[in-house]
C-alpha positions, 0 to 999 in steps of 0.5 A: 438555693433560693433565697426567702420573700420579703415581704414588701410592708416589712421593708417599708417599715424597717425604712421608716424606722430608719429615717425616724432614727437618722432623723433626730437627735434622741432615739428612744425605745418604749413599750405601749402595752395595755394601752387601749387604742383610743388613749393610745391615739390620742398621746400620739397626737398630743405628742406629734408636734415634739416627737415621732413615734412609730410601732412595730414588730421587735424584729423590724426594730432590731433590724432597723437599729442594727442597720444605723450603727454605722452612722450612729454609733451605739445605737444598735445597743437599744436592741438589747432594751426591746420589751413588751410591744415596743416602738420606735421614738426620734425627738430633738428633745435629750432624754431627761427632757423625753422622760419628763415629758412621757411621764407627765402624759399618763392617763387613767385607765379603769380595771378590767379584773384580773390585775394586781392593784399597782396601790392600796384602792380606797373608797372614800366615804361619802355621797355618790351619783346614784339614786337607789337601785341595785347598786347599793347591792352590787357594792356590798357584796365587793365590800363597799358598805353603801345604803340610801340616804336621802334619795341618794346612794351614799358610801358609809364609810371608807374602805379599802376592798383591795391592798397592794398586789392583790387581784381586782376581782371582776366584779370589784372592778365593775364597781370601781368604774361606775364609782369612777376610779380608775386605779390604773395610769397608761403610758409610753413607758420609756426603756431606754435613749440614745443621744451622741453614743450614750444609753440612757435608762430610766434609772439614768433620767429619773432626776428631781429637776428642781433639787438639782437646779438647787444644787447646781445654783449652790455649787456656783456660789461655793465655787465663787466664794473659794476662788474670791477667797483664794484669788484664783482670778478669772473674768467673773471673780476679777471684780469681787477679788478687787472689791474684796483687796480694796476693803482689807487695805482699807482697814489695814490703812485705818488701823494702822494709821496710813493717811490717804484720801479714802482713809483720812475720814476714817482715821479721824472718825475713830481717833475722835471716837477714841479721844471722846472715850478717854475724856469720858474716863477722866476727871471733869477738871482735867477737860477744857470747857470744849471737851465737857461739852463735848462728852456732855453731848455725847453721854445725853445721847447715849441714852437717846439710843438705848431707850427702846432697848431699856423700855423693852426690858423691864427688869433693867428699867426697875433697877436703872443702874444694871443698863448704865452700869453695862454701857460704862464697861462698854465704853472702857478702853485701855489708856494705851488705846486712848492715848493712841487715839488722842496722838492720831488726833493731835499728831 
């Protein structure tokens, strides 16, 4: 039996295909329908440096997927993705760098007629390029109002000649491009990426890179506070946990009166805030000449710092007595806490 011709041209596609695939890292399969050929040369080009790219018949792309499985496994599964007039792109990039790339790398494309209007195509109002002439005519009679308004051809107001889903009329579309709107967008249109045994589709790589930065930037910072909360110690939370420890035995120290060399200030700072508070209670013969000089000190610049908050307030400025009257129940501690105070200071 003899066996079929192939013809020369198809294996030397199928062996570019393949060494576009053994190439690189990333192997994505894309569709380049209705793109003309000048927008699709010129993406090829801008592209070139980043990626390479290569289009051909569905069989010749099965046939060289296929043939790489072995070396790189799962490969061949982009067969099942093919659509459309397809092509064959090998990249270094991953994919959602891929997708991001082919996305941004649109470019308009005028309606021909006979396409459905991927959006709602509105006509501002407004002036155009035009001077009078038939125009005005072939706009009005695809429903866009035009008339002559100071030797220029002017839109009258805007306008929506066709919604979402319905068809570009022919002449509607003839009227869109002289007016320079292009409702369409062309592109490499990815269907689906290989990287290290994994398929990705577009779904997979449609992802808002910011927001997910943001997320990852605060998962980073729950995950530091629950292990410096917890003390799960590792070499990024050793140093907060330390800082953390240090100031609670701090405190602990001050409050429980244990004197050391980076607690003894501190002590002393609070017992002689609670010695002023409790001279400030008691009786003025009760004090040594010492101490009423000290509580006079004291009470002369209590109301130092409080003026801009009274000069902001003008009811308790009118009253007077609302603000000192506040500060007083402020200032009032337990005589067991004073005495405290008083015993840290004298021993």
């Amino acid at each position: 039996m003899q066996m079929a011709h192939v013809a020369d041209w198809k294996k030397d596609t199928v062996a570019k295909l393949r060494n576009i695939i053994k190439d690189h890292k990333t192997v994505a399969v894309v569709r380049v329908d209705r793109i003309p050929g000048v927008q699709l040369q010129n993406l090829r080009a801008h592209l070139r440096d980043r990626m390479s790219f290569m289009v051909a018949k569905k069989t010749l792309i099965k046939l060289a997927l296929e043939s790489m499985k072995d070396e790189k496994p799962g490969v061949e599964k982009l067969t099942d993705i093919l659509d459309g007039q397809a092509a064959i792109l090998g990249t270094d990039m991953n994919p959602f760098s891929l997708y991001k790339i082919l996305n941004s790398n649109v470019q308009p494309m005028p309606a021909k007629g006979g396409e459905e209007a991927p959006e709602d195509i509105r006509v501002e109002a407004g002036e155009t390029s035009f001077p009078p002439g038939p125009i005005v005519g072939e706009l009005g009679k695809v429903g866009i109002p035009a008339a002559i308004d100071k030797g220029k051809v002017i839109i009258r107001k805007t306008v929506t000649p066709v919604k979402k889903g319905n068809v570009i009329s022919r002449d509607l579309a003839l009227a869109l491009t002289k007016l320079e709107i292009f409702p369409f967008q062309v592109g490499i249109a990815l269907d689906g990426a290989w990287e290290e045994g994994l398929i990705y589709r577009p779904s997979d790589l449609d992802v808002d890179m910011d927001a997910y930065k943001q997320d990852l930037i605060t998962g980073a910072q729950l995950a530091m506070n629950l292990a410096v909360f917890t003390a799960y110690m590792t070499p990024k939370t050793a140093v907060p946990i330390i800082r953390k420890a240090r100031i609670q035995a701090l405190n602990l120290a001050v409050n429980t009166g244990i004197l050391n060399k980076d607690s003894s200030d501190l002590i002393l700072s609070k017992a002689y805030g609670e010695m002023l508070a409790l001279a400030g209670i008691m009786s003025a013969e009760a004090l040594d000449e010492d101490l009423r000089a000290l509580v006079a000190g004291a009470a002369a610049a209590q109301p130092a710092s409080a003026a801009p908050g009274e000069a902001a307030s003008g009811e308790e400025a009118a009253t007077g007595d609302g603000g000192k009257e506040k500060e007083a129940e402020e200032e009032e501690v337990s005589e067991e806490d004073a005495m405290a105070g008083l015993g840290a200071l004298f021993g």
